[in-house]
N, C-alpha and C positions, 0 to 999 in steps of 0.2 A: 693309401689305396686299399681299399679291401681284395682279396684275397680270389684270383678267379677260379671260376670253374673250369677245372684240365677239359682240353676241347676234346672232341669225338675222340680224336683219332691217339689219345693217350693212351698209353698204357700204365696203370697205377702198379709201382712195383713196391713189393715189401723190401724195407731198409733197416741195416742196424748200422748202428756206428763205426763196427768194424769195415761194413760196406763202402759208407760215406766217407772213410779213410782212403779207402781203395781206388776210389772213385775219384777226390781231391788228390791224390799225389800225384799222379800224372798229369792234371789239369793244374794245378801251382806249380811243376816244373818244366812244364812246357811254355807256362809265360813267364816266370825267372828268364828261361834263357831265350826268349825273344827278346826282353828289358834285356839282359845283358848284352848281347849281338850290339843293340844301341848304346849303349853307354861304354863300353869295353874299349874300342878302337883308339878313344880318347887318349889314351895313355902310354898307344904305340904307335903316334903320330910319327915322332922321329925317328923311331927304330924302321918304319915299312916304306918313309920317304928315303932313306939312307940306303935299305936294303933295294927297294925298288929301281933307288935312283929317278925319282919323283918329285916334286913339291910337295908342300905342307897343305897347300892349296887343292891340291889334284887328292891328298888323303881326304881333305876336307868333302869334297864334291862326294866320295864312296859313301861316308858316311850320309848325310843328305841325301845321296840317291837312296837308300837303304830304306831310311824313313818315307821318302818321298813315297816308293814303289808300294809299301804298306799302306800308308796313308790313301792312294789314289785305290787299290784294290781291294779294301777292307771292305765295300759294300757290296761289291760284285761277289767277294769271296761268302761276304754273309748271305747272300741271294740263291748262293752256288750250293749250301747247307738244306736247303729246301729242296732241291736237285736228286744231292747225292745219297742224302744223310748226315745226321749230322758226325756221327763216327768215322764214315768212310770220308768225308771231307779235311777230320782232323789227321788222318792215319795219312792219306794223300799228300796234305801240307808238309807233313814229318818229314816225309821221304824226300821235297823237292827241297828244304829246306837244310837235311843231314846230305843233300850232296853236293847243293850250294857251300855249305862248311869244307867238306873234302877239297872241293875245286879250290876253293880260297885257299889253305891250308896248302896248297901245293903253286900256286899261282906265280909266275915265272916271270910276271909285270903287271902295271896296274891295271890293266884290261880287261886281264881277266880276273883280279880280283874283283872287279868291278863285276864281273858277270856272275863269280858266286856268289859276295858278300849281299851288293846292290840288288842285285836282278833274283837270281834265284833264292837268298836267303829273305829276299821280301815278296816275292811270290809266295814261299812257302807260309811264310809266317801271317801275308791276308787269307789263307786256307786254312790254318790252323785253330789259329784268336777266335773269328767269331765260334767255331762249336763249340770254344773253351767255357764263352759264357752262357752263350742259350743252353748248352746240358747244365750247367751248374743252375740257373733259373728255370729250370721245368724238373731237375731229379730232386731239387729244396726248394718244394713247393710251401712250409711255412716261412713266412718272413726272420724270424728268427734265427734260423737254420738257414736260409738262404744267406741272412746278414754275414753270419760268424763263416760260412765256404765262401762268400765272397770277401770277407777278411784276409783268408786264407791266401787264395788266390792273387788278391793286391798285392800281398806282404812280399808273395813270392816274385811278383812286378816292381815293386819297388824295390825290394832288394836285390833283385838283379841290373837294376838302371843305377843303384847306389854303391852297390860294393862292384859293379863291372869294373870301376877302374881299379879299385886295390885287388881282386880277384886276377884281372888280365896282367897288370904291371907283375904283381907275381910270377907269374907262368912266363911273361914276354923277358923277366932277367932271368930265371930260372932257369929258362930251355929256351925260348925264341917268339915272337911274338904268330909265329906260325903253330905252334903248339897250342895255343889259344881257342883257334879254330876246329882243330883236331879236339880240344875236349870240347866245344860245342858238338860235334858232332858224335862224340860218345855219351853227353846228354841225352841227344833225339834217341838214340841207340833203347836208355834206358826206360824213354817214355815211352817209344813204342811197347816195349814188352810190358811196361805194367799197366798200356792200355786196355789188355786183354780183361780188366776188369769193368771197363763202361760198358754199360747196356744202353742203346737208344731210345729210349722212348716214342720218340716220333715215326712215324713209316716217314722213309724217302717219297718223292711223289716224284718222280723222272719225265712225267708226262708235262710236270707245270711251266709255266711259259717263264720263260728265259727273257729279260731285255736287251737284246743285245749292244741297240742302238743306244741306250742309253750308260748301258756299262762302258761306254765308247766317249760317250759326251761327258760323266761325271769323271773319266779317270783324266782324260785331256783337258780338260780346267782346269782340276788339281794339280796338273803336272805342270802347265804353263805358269800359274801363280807364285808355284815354288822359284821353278825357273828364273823368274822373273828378280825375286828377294835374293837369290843367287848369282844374279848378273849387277846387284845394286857396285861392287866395289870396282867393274869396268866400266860399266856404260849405262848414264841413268837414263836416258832415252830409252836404248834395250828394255830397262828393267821395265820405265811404265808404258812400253808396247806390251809387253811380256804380261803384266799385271792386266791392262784391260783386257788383252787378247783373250785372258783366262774367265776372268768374272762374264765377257762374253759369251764364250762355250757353256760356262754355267748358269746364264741364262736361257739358253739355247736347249739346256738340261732340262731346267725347269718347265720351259715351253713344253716339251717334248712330255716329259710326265703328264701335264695336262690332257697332252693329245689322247696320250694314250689310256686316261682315264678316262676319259668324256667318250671312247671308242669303245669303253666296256670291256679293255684290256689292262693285263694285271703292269703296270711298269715296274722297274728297278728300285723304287721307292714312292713309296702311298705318299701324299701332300697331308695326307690326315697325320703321319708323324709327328707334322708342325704343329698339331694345333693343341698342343699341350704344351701350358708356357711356361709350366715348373720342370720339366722334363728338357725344354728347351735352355731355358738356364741352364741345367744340370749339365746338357752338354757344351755349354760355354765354360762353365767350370771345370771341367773334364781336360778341355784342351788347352785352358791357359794351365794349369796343373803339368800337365807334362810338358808343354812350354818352358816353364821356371824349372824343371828337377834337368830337361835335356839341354836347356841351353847353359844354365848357371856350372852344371856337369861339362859341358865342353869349353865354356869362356874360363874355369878354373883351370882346367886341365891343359888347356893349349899354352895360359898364362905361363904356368909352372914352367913346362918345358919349355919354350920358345924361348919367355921372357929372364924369367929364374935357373933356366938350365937345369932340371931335375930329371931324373932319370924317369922310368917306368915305374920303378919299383917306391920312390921316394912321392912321386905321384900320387899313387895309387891310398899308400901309407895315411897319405891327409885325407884322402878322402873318407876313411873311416867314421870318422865323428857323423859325416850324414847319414851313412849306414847305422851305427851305434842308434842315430836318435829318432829314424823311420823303424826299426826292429821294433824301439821302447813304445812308440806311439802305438805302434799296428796290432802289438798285443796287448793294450790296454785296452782296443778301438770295439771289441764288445762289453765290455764292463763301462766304455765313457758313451755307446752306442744305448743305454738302458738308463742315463741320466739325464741324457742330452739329444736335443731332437738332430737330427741329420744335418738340416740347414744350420745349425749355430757349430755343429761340428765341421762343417765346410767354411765357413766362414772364420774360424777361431782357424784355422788351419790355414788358409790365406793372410790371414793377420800376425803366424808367427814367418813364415816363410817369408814375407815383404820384411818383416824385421833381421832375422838372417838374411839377407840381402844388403837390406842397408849396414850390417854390424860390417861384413865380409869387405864391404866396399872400406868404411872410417876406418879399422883395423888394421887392412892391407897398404894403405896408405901413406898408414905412421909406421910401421913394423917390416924388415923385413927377417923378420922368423916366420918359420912354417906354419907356428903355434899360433899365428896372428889368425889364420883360415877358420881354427876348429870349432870356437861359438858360431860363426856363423853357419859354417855345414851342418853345426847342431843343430840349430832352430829351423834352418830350413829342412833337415832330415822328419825333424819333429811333426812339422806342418806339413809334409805330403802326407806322412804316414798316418795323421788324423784324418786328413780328406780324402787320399783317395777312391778309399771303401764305401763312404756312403755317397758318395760322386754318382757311384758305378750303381749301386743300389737302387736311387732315386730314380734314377733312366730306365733299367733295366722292369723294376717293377711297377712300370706307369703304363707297360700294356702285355696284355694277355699271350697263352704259351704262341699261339699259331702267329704272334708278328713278332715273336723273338727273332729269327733269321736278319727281319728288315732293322730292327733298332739294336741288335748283336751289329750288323755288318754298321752299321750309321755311328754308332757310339766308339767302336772303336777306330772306324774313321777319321772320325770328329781329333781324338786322343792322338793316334798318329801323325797329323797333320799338325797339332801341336810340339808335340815333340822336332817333327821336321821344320817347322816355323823356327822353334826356339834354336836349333843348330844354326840355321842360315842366317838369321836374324844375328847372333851373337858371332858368328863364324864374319859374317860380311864386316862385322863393326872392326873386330879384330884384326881380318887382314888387309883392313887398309889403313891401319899402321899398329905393329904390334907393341905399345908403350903400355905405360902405366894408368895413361891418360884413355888410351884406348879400350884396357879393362876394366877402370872406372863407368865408361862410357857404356858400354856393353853391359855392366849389372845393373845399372839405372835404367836401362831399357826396361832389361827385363824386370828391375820393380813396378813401373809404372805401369808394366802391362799386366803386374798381380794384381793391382790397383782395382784394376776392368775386371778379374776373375773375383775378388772381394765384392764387387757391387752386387756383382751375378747373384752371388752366394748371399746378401741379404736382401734383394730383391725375392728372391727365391725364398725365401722362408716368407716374408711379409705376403707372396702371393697364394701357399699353398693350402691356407685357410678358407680360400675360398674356389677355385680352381677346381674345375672335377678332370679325369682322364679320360681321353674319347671313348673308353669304353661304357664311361659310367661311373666307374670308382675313385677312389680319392688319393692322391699322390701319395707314395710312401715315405713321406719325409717326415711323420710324426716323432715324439720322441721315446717311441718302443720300437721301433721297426726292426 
């Protein structure tokens, strides 16, 4: 995609490197520890069912709810950045999200963790996310520069989703699995303060129309759907009431958008979104992507304990090798970003991860040493950390600064809902029966559903040759971008 013109209402700031440091460190650790917040939990399944006096099951739903509540308000939240601003919307999320932590961190039963961890640390964190990207795509406005802060920023995503579990099992033998929470919330702590270095670019505009109804219709389809893949291990009737009821509502969305543009009214989300089909891929690869890192992160992690009896801390321990081989990938990912077009780097990055899947599964199988886990966490750590960066790239710079808001709050959406997919999806397989057979079962899902994010990814390249962006310009999926 060529390169746009910053609209009116920019402000072109001078930048040096020391700036864009400034600038990037509170934005990659602010999504670090939302990816952790998800992936963390994993590995103090038995310590908060025991302390709580809970099921494994009922941890299971916090986490799911967690993703779920981000997922369903990521675009409301992105929509809410046009509103506020986009700094005062990040600064706002912090706060609801470092007090969702404290409550958690002190939470007396499952309830109420439910109400920090689930409810308020996923309000905060759909407030947060999107300004995290629309600043980082309107303050790197060349590609290049945009590539290598969006680098940044994944790495800081991913390795928060991949070392959560060896980072939290630490903390959870070390001092209690409530200490966990408490240092998320001396994270928020730290990003606030070195947020004083963003400048927004954008004016807020306070006066622009809000959808209300429709932040109403896309968040209750989202949530029913979920719902639904959540209820598959009681009652499959439930689940596909649950399912239709949902794609319903979301039709119902969709109606409603139209109305509302055919009214000369701005909705919740422009239909023009869709009609970039490289961009649309992109966000299909986007969310089987964190599909495979959150669900194969919970089907390992529940395995361990449940099945193998491992603690927190010996958990967390294997899960390194994924860490170790997303770190290696993500800083190589601008130097293999300057050889390789995006699409063959998304692609090649679903093709290692489906094979650390498959290793995880013959390995785990024949072996029960812990050692049997770490090729496979490797390759699968290898294969997010090459795709996730220009996943996020592709989407982001397929349209112009003034509809950042709407495809900020859409993309991570999109992302979220993945992630919550991949927990419920592998969670449901698991507890209804927790065997060998049953973790088998559960990573074969989730291959086959990298399968579908593989296609994306070379459809996606084979289309963006020819494909323009609604705006006019040309997808950024070349291989300089």
């Amino acid at each position: 995609m060529t390169e746009q013109t910053p609209d009116v209402g920019l402000r072109t700031l001078p930048r040096s490197a020391g700036a864009d440091r400034r600038v990037l460190a509170p934005l990659a650790l602010a999504q670090f520890i939302c990816s952790f917040a998800g992936s963390n939990m994993n590995v103090m399944i038995n310590d908060i069912s025991h302390d709580l006096d809970t099921t494994v099951q009922a941890v299971q739903v916090v986490i799911t709810v967690f993703l779920l509540v981000m997922a369903a308000l990521m675009i409301p939240g992105g929509k809410l950045t046009d509103l506020l601003g986009r700094k005062r919307c990040f600064l706002v999320g912090l706060a609801v999200y470092g007090t969702g932590a404290l409550l958690s961190a002190a939470a007396p039963g499952v309830g109420v963790l439910l109400l920090g961890n689930s409810i308020l640390e996923g309000i905060g964190t759909a407030l947060l996310i999107p300004p995290v990207y629309i600043l980082t795509t309107v303050l790197f406005t060349d590609l290049t520069a945009r590539a290598r802060a969006f680098g940044v920023i994944m790495a800081g995503g991913g390795l928060g989703a991949a070392a959560g579990p060896l980072i939290g099992g630490l903390i959870t033998s070390a001092i209690s699995w409530r200490a966990a929470f408490a240092f998320q919330a001396l994270i928020i702590a730290l990003v606030i303060g070195l947020s004083r270095s963003i400048t927004d670019p954008l004016p807020a505009d306070p006066h622009r129309h809000f959808d209300i109804p429709g932040a109403v219709l896309s968040a209750g389809g989202l949530t029913l759907i979920v719902l639904g893949i959540l209820a598959a291990d009681d009652d499959l009737a439930l689940t596909a009431a649950l399912l239709v009821a949902g794609l319903l509502v979301l039709a119902g969305f969709l109606h409603w958008v139209r109305r509302e543009e055919r009214a000369g009214r701005e909705p919740l989300l422009s239909t023009s979104l869709f009609r970039n089909r490289v961009s649309n891929l992109g966000l299909i690869t986007q969310n089987i992507q964190w599909l495979l890192l959150m669900g194969s992160s919970f089907t390992v992690a529940t395995f361990l304990q449940v099945v193998r009896g491992y603690d927190a801390i010996r958990t967390g321990l294997i899960f390194t090798a994924a860490t170790v081989g997303l770190l290696a990938s993500s800083t190589a990912a601008e130097r293999l970003a300057k050889r390789h077009s995006q699409g063959a780097l998304i692609t090649a990055g679903f093709a290692l991860a489906i094979a650390g899947i498959i290793v995880l599964i013959g390995l785990v199988a024949g072996s029960r040493s812990p050692w049997a886990f770490t090729p496979g966490l490797l390759l699968i750590g290898l294969g997010l950390g090459v795709m996730l960066t220009p996943s996020v790239n592709v989407v982001q710079s397929s349209f112009p600064e003034q509809r950042q808001g709407e495809i900020s709050g859409l993309s991570r959406s999109v992302s979220n809902l993945g992630s919550s997919f991949g927990t419920a999806i592998a969670g449901t397989i698991l507890v209804a029966g927790l065997t060998t057979n049953a973790y088998a079962t559960a990573m074969a899902t989730l291959a086959v559903l990298g399968v579908g994010g593989l296609v994306a990814a070379v459809l996606m390249s084979r289309t963006a040759s020819t494909v323009t962006a609604p705006d006019g310009g040309r997808p950024a999926i070349g291989p300089h971008d």
